[in-house]
ChimeraX commands (.cxc) that place a marker at each C-alpha (Angstrom):
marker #1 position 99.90,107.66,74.00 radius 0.5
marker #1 position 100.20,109.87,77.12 radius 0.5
marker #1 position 96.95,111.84,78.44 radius 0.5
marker #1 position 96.85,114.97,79.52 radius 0.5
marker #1 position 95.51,116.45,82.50 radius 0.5
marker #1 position 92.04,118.02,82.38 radius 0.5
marker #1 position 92.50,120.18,84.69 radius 0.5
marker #1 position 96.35,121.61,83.71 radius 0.5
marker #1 position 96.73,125.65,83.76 radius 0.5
marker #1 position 96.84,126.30,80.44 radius 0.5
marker #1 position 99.30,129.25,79.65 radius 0.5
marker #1 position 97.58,133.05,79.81 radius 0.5
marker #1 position 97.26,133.90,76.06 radius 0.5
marker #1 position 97.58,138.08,76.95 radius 0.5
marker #1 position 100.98,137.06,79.11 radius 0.5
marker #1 position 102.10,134.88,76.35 radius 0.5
marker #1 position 101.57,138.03,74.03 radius 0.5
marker #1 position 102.98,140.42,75.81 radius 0.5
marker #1 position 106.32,138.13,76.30 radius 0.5
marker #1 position 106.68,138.03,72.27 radius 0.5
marker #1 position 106.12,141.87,72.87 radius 0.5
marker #1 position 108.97,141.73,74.74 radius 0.5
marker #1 position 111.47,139.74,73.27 radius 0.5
marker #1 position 110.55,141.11,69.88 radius 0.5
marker #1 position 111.58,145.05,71.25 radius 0.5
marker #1 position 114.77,143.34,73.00 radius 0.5
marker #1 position 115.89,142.18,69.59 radius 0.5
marker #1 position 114.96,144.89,67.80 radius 0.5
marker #1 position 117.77,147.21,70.12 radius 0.5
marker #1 position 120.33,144.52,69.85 radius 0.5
marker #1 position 119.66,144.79,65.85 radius 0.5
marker #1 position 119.91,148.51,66.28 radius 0.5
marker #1 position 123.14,148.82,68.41 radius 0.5
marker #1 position 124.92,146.08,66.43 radius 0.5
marker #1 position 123.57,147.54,62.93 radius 0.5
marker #1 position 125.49,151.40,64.38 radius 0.5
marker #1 position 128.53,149.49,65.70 radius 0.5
marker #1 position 131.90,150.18,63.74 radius 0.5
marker #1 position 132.72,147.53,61.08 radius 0.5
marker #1 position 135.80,145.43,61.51 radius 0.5
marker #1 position 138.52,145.92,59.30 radius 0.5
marker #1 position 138.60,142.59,56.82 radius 0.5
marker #1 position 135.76,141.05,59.25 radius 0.5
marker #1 position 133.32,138.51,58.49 radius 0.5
marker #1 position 130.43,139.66,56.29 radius 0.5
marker #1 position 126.52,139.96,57.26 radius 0.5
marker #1 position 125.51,140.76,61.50 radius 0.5
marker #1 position 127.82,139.94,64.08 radius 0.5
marker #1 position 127.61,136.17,64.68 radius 0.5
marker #1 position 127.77,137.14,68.39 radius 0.5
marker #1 position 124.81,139.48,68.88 radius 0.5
marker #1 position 122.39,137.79,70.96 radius 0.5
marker #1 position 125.39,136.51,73.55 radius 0.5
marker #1 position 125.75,133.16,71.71 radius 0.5
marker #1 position 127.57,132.38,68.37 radius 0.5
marker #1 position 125.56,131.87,65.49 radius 0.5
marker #1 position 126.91,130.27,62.41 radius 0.5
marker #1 position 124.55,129.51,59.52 radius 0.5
marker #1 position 121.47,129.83,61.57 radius 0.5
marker #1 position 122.90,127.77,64.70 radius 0.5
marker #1 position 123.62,129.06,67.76 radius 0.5
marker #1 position 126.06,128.05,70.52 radius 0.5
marker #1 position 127.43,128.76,73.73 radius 0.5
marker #1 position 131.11,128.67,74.39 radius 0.5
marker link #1:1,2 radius 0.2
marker link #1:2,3 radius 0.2
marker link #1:3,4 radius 0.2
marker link #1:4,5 radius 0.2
marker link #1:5,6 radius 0.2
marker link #1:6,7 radius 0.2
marker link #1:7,8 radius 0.2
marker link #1:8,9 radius 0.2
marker link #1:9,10 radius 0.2
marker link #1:10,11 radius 0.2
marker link #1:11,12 radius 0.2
marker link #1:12,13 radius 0.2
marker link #1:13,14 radius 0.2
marker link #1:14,15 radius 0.2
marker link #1:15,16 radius 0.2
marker link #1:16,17 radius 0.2
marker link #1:17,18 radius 0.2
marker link #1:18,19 radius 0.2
marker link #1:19,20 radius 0.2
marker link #1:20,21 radius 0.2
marker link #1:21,22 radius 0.2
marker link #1:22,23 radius 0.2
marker link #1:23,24 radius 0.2
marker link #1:24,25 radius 0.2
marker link #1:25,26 radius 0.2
marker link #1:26,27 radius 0.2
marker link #1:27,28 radius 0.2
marker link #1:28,29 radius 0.2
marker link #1:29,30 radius 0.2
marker link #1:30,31 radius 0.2
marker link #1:31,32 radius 0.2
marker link #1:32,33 radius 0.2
marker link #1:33,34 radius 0.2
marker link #1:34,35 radius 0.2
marker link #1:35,36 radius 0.2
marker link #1:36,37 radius 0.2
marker link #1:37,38 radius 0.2
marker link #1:38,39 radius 0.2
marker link #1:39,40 radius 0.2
marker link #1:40,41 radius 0.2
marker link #1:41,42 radius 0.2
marker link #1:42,43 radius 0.2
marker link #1:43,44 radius 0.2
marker link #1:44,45 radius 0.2
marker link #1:45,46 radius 0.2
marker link #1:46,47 radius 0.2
marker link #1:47,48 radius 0.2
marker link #1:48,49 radius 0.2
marker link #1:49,50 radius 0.2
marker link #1:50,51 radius 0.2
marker link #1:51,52 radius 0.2
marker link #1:52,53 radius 0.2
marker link #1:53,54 radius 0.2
marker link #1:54,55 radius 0.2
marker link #1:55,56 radius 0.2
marker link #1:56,57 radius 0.2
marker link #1:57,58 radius 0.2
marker link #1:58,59 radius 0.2
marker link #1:59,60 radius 0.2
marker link #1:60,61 radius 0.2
marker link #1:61,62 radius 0.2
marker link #1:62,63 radius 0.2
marker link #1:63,64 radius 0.2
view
């Protein structure tokens, strides 16, 4: 069993809450401009597996 370190910085919780701030309004615009994009013609159903920069297929996303 390791030990940890008494005196390791623990992370700042307001900095820590203010990044989920953050990435929670980033996602929200992606949402947004995806949601007002133009649908493809015989495309796939549900968001764009490729919103967040990475594909995403059943809840798994890649790079390629």
């Amino acid at each position: 069993m390791a030990k940890t370190d008494p005196n390791a910085k623990r992370p700042d919780p307001k900095i820590a809450q203010q990044a989920l701030e953050e990435a929670k309004a980033r996602r929200a615009e992606i949402d947004n401009v995806t949601n007002n994009a133009p649908r493809e013609i015989n495309g796939k159903e549900g968001p764009d597996p490729a919103r967040y920069g990475d594909w995403e297929n059943k809840g798994i996303a890649s790079d390629f």
